[in-house]
C-alpha positions, 0 to 999 in steps of 0.5 A: 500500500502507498503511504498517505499523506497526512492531513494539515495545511491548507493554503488559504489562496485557493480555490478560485474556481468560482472564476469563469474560465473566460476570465482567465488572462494567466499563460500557461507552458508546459515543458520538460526538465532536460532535453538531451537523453540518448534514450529518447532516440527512438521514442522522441526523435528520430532515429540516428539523431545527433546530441547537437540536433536535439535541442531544435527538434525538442523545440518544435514540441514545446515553447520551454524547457527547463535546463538541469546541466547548470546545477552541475556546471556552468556553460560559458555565455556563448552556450547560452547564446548558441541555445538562443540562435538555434530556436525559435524566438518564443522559446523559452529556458528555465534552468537550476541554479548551482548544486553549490547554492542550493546544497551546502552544508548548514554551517555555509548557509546563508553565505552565497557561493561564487557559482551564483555570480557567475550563473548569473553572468552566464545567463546575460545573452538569455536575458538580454533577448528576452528568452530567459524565464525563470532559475529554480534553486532545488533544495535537498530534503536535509533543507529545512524549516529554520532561521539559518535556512530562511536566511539563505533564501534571502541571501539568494533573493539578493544575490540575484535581484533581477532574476525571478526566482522559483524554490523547490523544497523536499521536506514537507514541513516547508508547507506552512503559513510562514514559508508562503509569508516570507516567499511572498516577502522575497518574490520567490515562487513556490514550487507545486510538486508531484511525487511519492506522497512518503510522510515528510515528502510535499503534498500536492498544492496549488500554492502562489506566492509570486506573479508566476506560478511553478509545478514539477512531476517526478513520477510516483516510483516509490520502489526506487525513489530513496534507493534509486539513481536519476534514471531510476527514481524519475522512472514513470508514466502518469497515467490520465486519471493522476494528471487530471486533477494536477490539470484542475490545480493549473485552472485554479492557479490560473485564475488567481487574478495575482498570477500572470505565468503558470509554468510546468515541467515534466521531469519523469525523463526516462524513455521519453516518459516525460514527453508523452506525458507533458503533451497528454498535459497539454490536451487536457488543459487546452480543454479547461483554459480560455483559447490562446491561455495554453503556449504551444511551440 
């Protein structure tokens, strides 16, 4: 049996769903976290496609993308500048912030590593042809709810002033009153997640706390989420019946008259999981979401 989660907080900002549809303003794009797996040759692109191609062929399918490779490395500027080059001039980049930001140990916290600044520079040629969305500063599970902690989240907020910024926290006590306070305080969007519902894992949610709006899918492996690797954890396939109340939590965060972005990211990569599911996504909301509320690519 699946563990359960625990009843408990409840964000005070939803449900909007009393809103008619037609008043929904709110843009909505739905994308993958990567998109250059050797393992998506075949399923996703064609047969005998070169890494060099992938990022054009992934942008023909979806208007955004969330890049993982900056959490490891920074790519030089130039990186950046080829990315842009090579899409359309409506695509989009998301990316991590470095490992050394988000996962350092407690005594460093609230001192902001030198990778910051430089993911930071790294990013001009996306930012200044307007193509950069949003950094995401995923926190391991040993992040938690405390001062040094909340500290650090300001700390990042003014190291990287004109960046909107997206905060993904892996233990459940995150989710209170106080955390949606100081993030709406910082202008830092909380990041709704879908993953195994382990007791300090996050709930789903459909909490706002900036003018965008940030939703990750992991799957539900619970066989390999602790014990597993990056290909296996991640190893899933929703089907309909658990996207379509994640569909309904988008309508309801979209007509939240304070939100003018709702971005979401598939992140169940394995075998181009990812893909089918964020295109299955994707149909379903064109149903629910005023015409022209969904970005297509």
């Amino acid at each position: 049996m699946q563990p359960q989660s625990k009843p408990g907080f409840v964000s005070k900002l939803t449900p909007h769903m009393a809103k008619l549809q037609g008043e929904i303003k709110t843009r909505v794009a739905i994308g993958t976290c990567g998109f250059s797996y050797r393992d998506w040759i075949g399923p996703v692109y064609p047969k005998g496609t070169k890494s060099a191609a992938m990022l054009e062929l992934y942008a023909e399918r979806f208007p955004i993308v969330e890049l993982d490779v900056t959490y490891y490395r920074i790519p030089p500027a130039a990186t950046f500048a080829a990315m842009a080059a090579r899409t359309p001039a409506t695509f989009r980049f998301c990316a991590k912030l470095p490992g050394a930001a988000t996962h350092l140990p407690a005594e460093a916290r609230g001192s902001i590593h030198l990778d910051v600044e430089a993911f930071r520079r790294a990013l001009d040629p996306l930012l200044e042809a307007g193509r950069f969305a949003v950094a995401l500063a995923q926190f391991p599970t040993s992040f938690r709810a405390n001062e040094a902690a909340r500290d650090h989240l300001a700390a990042l907020r003014r190291a990287l002033p004109d960046l909107r910024l997206a905060a993904e926290f892996r233990h459940r006590e995150w989710q209170s009153n106080e955390t949606l306070a100081l993030l709406r305080e910082l202008q830092i969007a909380i990041v709704n997640v879908d993953e195994p519902q382990f007791k300090d894992l996050p709930r789903p949610g459909a909490d706002v706390t900036a003018d965008f709006s940030y939703v990750r899918f992991h799957g539900r492996n619970y066989a390999t989420w602790w014990r597993g690797t990056n290909e296996t954890r991640y190893d899933y396939e929703y089907p309909p019946a658990e996207l379509e109340p994640w569909a309904q939590r988008i309508v309801d965060i979209s007509a939240n008259p304070d939100v003018r972005e709702v971005l979401a990211f598939f992140n169940n990569h394995a075998r181009g999981q990812a893909v089918r599911n964020a295109e299955l996504f994707e149909g379903m909301l064109e149903s629910q979401l005023p015409a022209g509320a969904l970005v297509r690519a």
